[in-house]
N, C-alpha and C positions, 0 to 999 in steps of 0.2 A: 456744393456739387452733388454729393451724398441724395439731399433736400429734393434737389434739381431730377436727380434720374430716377428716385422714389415713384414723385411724382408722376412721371411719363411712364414708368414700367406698371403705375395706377392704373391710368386709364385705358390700360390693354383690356381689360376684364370688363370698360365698360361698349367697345367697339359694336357690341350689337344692340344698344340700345338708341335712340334717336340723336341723330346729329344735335349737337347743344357744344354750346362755351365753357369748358372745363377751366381755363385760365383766362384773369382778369386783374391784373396789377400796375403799379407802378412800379416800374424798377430806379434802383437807384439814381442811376445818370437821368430820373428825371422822362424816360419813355415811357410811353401806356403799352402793355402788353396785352393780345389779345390772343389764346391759342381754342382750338377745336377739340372735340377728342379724337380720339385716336382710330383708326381701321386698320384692321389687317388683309395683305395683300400677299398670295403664293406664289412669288416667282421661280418659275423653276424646281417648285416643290420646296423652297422654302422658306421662312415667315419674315415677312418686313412689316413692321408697323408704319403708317401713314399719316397726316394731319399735315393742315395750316394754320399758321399764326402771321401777325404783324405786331412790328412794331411801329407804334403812331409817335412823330415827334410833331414841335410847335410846326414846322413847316412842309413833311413827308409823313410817309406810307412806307416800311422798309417789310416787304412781303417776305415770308419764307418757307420753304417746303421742309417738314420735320420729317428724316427717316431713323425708323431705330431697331434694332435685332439683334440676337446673339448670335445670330451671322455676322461674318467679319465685315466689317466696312473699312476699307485702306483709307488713310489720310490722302490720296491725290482719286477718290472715287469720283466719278463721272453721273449724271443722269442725266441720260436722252430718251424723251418722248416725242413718237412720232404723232400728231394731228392726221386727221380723217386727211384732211384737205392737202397733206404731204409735207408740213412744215414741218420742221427738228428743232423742238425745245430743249437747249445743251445748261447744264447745271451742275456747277464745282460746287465743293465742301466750302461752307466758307469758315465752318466751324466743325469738332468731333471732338466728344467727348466719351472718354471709356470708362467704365466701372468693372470690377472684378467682382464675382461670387463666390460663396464656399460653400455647398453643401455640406451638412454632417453626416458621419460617418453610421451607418446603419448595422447592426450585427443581431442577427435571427439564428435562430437554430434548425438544423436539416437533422434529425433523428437522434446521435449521440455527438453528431459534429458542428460546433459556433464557426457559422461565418461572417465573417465581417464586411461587409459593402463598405469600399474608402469614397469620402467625399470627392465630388465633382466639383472644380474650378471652370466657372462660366466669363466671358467677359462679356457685358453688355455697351452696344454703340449705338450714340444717338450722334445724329449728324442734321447740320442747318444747310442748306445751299438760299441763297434767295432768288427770289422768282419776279418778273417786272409786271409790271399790271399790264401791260399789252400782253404777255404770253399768257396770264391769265385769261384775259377778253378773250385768245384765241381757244381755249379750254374747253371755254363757255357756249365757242361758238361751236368748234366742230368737234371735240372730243377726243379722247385718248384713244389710237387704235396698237401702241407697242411700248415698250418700256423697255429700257437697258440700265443695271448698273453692274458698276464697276472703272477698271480701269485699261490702259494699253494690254494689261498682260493677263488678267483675267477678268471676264464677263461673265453676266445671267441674264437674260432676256425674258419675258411673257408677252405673248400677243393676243386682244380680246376683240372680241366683233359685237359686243355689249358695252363697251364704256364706262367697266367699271371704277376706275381712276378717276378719271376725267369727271364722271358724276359727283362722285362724291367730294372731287375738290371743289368744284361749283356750290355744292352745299356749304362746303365750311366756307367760302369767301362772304356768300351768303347771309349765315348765320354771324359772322366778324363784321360786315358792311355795317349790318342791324345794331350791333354793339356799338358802334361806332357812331352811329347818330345816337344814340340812346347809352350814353356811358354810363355805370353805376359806381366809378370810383372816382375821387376827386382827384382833378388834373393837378400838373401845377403852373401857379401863379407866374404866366408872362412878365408882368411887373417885376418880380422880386428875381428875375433875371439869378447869374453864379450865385453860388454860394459867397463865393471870394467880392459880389459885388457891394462898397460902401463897406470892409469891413476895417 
């Protein structure tokens, strides 16, 4: 878990350099994972990190929108994007994972008086919803014009007339399509089927 939100709290620091495939694995149950890095996006003044990944099985595509920030995200969070063309893209948590932080404790001196700065406890949330490849197509086609998260009892909103969203997730599906004909790690063996089979 630890491993897991390291990694993502990584790729914050790399959001302004060019869209590229930060994750590339296979995970245990056997799925190819494929994630984007990460953008950051100001809703409401304040900071949400963004990306796409899949997971590819022998048979599917399971798409998913990654958000993550030391803004709260509620276990029953919501995201609704409005399309140009007036469609509402709606997207539950399907996952959410929290990490806790500590800062250390800081102590300088002001003339003859030490003072002490006490550690800050941060929690950081990274949250999966998945997304269908038709809402994507619709992305693609006419773009992101509003953004909402949250839940029933409290929301944040951003509205753009430039597409920022909506662009950049067309890049990461883009850049994951690409990987996806051109894999670099090795699948696994259809043949050799469960673990548990012939044993």
């Amino acid at each position: 878990m630890k491993k897991f939100l390291f990694s993502l709290i990584s790729l914050l620091s790399l959001s302004s350099y060019a869209q590229t495939v930060k994750v590339d694995q296979m995970e245990s149950d056997g799925r190819h994972q494929i994630m984007t890095n990460m953008k950051n996006f100001r809703i409401e003044g304040l900071d949400y990190s963004m990306t796409l990944k899949v997971y590819e099985s022998t048979d599917s595509l399971d798409w998913r929108l990654t958000i993550s920030s030391f803004n709260n995200i509620p276990k029953d969070n919501i995201v609704l994007m409005k399309l140009k063309n007036g469609q509402t893209i709606t997207l539950v948590v399907d996952s959410l994972h929290e990490e806790t932080y500590r800062t250390n404790s800081v102590t300088y001196n002001a003339g003859y008086v030490g003072i002490t700065q006490p550690g800050i406890t941060k929690t950081y949330y990274v949250s999966e919803s998945r997304i269908k490849a038709e809402e994507l197509d619709g992305i693609d086609v006419h773009g992101i014009t509003k953004v909402r998260i949250g839940n029933n009892v409290k929301y944040i909103e951003e509205e753009w007339t430039n597409n920022p969203l909506g662009k950049f997730l067309a890049k990461c599906r883009k850049k994951i399509t690409e990987r996806l004909q051109s894999p670099t790690v090795q699948k696994k063996d259809k043949d050799k089927g469960s673990i548990y089979e012939g044993f």
